[in-house]
C-alpha positions as CSV (number, residue, x, y, z in Angstrom):
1,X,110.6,77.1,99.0
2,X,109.1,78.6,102.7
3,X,111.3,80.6,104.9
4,X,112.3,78.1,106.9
5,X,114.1,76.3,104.4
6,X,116.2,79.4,103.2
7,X,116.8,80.5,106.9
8,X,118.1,77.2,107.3
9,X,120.7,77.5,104.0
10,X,122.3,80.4,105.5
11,X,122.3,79.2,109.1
12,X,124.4,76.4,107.9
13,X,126.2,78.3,105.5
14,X,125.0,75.8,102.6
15,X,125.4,78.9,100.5
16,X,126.8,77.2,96.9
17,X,124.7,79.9,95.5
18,X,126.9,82.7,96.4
19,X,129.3,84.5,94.1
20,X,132.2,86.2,96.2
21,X,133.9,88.0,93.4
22,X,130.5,88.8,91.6
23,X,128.4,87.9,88.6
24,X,130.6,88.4,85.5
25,X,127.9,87.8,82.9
26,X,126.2,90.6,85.0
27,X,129.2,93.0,84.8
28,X,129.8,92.1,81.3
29,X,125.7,92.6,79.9
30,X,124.7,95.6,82.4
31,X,126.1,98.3,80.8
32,X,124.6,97.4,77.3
33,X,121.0,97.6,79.9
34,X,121.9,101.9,79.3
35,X,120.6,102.2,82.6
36,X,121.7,106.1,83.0
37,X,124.0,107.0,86.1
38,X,122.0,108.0,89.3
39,X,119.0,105.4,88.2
40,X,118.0,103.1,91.1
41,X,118.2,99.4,90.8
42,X,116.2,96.8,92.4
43,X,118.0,93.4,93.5
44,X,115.5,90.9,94.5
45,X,116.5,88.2,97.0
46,X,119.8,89.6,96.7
47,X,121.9,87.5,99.3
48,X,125.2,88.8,100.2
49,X,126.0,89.5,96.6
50,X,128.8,91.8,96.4
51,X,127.0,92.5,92.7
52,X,125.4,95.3,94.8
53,X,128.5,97.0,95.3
54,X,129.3,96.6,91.5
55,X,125.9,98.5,90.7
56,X,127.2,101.5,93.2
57,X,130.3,101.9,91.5
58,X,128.5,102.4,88.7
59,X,127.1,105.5,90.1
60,X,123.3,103.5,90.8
61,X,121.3,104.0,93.9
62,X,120.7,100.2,95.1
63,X,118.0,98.4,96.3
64,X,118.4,95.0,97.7
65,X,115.8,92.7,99.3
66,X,117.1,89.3,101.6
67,X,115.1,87.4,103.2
68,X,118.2,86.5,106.2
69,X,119.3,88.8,108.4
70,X,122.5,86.3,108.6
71,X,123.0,87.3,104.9
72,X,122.2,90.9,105.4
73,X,124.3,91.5,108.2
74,X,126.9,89.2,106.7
75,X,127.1,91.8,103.6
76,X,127.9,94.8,105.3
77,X,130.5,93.1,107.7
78,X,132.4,91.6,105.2
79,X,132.4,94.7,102.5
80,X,133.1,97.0,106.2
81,X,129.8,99.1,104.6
82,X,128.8,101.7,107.6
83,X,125.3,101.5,107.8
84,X,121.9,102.7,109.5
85,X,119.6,100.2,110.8
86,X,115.8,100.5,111.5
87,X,112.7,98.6,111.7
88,X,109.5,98.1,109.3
89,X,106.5,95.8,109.8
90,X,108.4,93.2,107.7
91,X,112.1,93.0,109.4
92,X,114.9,95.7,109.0
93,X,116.0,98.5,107.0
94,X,119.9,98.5,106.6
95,X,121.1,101.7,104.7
96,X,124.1,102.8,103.7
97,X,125.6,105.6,101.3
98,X,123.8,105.0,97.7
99,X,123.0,101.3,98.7
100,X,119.8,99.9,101.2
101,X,119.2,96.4,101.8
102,X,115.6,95.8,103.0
103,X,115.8,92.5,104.7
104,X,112.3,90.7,105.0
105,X,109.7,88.9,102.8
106,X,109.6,90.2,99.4
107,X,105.6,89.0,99.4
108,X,104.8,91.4,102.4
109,X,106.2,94.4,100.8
110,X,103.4,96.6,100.0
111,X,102.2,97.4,96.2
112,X,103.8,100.9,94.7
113,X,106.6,100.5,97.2
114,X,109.0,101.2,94.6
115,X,106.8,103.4,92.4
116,X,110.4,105.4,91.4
117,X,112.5,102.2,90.4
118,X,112.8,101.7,86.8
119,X,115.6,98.8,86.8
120,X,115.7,95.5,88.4
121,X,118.9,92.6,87.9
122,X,118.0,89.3,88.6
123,X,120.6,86.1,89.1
124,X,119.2,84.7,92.0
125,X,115.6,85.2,92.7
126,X,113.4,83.8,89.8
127,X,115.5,80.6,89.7
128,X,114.9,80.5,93.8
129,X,111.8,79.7,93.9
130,X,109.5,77.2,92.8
131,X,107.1,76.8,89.8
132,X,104.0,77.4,92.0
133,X,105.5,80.8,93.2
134,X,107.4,82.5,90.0
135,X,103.8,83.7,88.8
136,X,103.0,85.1,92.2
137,X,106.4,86.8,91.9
138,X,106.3,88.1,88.9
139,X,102.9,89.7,89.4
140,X,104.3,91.1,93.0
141,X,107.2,92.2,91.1
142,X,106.1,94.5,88.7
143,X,103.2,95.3,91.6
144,X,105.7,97.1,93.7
145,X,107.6,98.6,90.5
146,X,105.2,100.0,88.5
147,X,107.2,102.2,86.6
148,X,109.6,99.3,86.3
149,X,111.7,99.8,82.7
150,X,114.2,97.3,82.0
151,X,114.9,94.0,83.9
152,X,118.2,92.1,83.7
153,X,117.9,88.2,84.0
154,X,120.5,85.6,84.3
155,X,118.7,82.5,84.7
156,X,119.4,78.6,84.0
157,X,117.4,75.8,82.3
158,X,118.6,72.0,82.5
159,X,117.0,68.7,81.9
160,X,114.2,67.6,84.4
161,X,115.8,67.7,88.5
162,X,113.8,64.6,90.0
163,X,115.0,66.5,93.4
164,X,113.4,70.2,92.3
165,X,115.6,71.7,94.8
166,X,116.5,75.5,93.8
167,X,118.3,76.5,91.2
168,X,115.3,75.7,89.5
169,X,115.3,75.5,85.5
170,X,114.0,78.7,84.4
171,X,113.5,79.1,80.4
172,X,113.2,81.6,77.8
173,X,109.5,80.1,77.0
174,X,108.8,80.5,80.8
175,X,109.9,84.0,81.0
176,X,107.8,84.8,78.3
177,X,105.1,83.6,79.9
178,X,106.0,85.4,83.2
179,X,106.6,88.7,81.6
180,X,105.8,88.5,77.8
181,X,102.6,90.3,78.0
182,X,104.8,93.8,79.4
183,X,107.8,93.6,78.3
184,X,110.2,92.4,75.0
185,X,112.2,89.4,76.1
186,X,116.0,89.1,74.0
187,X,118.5,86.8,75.0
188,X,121.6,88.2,74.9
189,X,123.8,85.2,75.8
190,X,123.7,81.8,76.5
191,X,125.9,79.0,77.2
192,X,126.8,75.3,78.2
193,X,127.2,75.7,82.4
194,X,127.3,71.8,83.4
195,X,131.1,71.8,83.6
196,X,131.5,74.6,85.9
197,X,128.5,73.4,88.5
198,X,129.5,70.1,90.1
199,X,127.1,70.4,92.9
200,X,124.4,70.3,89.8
201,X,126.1,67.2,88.3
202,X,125.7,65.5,91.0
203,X,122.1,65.8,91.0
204,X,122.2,63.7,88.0
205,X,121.8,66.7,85.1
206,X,122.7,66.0,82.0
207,X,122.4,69.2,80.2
208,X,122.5,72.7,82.2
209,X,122.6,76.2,80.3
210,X,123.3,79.3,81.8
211,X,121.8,82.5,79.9
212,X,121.0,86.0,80.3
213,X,117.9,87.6,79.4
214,X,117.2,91.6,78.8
215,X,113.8,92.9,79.4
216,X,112.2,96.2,77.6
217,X,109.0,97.5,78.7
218,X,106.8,97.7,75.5
C-alpha cells in the first residue's frame, strides 16, 4: 500500500492492527531467538507497538521504524517515554533511553544504515505490504542490516482475500522465497487464528493461520 493509505489508517484511528498489551507469541518465542542482552533489535514498521518496550526490558537496545508521526508520537505519549527529537532527510528521529524510533520511509533509509544490527522481529511489516513490494523489502532489509543474524517472524496465511487489503497472507513457501537463499527458515508455531479475528471473517475467509517463523543466517 502507498503512504497515503497508511497515513490515512492512523489519522482515522482504523488501527485493528494494533496490540495494546503486546504480541504474546512474540514474548513467548523471543527468548528461545538467544538474542544476548545488550544486542540491538530492529522493529520494522513498528506502529505504536508497546512490543518495543518488551524488547527494552529485556535489556535490548531498540530500533523502531513507523512510517506516522501520529503513531510515533502516539507511542511515547501513551508509555510517558521522555524523548529527544531531531530531523533526517527522511522525517524524525525520536530517541529515548535504550529505545529510538526513526519515523519515515523504510525505502529511503540508506544501505549499511544498520551495519551493527544483528536481530530484527517482525509482526507487522511483511504482512503490511503487498505482493509487489515484499521482495523489494526483503532485499532493502537485509540491505540496511548486513550483519543481520536472526530474524523473528510472526506472519499469517489464509485462503485467497478477493479485497487484498493488508494483513496480507504471508506463507512459509513465500518466506522461503524472500529469504531462503540467507537464512534457515523453522517454524516454531502455528495455529488456527479465524476465531479470534472477526474483522478478517468478515472479509469472507474461511481458513486463517497465525504462525511464527525463526530465521538463522546460514
Amino acid at each position: 500500500m502507498d503512504a497515503d493509505f497508511w497515513h490515512e489508517r492512523w489519522q482515522k484511528g482504523e488501527i485493528g492492527f494494533h496490540q495494546a498489551q503486546g504480541n504474546p507469541l512474540m514474548q513467548h518465542f523471543w527468548p528461545q531467538m538467544k538474542a544476548p542482552p545488550g544486542a540491538t533489535v530492529l522493529v520494522p514498521l513498528c506502529g505504536k507497538s508497546p512490543d518495543l518496550l518488551w524488547l527494552r526490558s529485556r535489556g535490548h537496545r531498540v530500533v523502531g521504524i513507523e512510517l506516522s508521526d501520529i503513531a510515533v508520537e502516539a507511542f511515547f505519549a501513551e508509555h510517558e517515554v521522555q524523548y529527544e527529537r531531531s530531523a533526517w532527510s527522511g522525517g524524525a528521529r525520536y530517541q529515548a533511553d535504550g529505545l529510538e524510533i526513526i519515523q519515515g520511509d523504510f525505502f529511503a533509509l540508506p544501505e549499511g544504515e544498520f551495519s551493527e544490527i544483528e536481530w530484527v522481529y517482525d509482526r507487522a511489516a511483511v504482512i503490511a505490504l503487498p505482493s509487489q513490494l515484499r521482495t523489494r523489502y526483503a532485499e532493502h532489509l537485509l540491505a540496511l542490516c548486513p550483519a543481520l543474524g536472526g530474524m523473528l517472524i510472526i506472519a499469517l496465511d489464509y485462503e485467497p482475500d478477493p479485497q487484498e487489503r493488508p494483513p496480507f497472507s504471508v506463507t512459509e513457501d513465500e518466506l522461503r522465497r524472500l529469504y531462503g537463499d540467507e537464512f534457515r527458515i523453522e517454524c516454531w508455531f502455528r495455529e488456527d487464528a479465524l476465531a479470534d479475528n472477526p474483522n478478517l471473517q468478515k472479509r469472507g475467509l474461511t481458513a486463517l493461520h497465525e504462525a511464527v517463523y525463526a530465521l538463522e543466517r546460514k
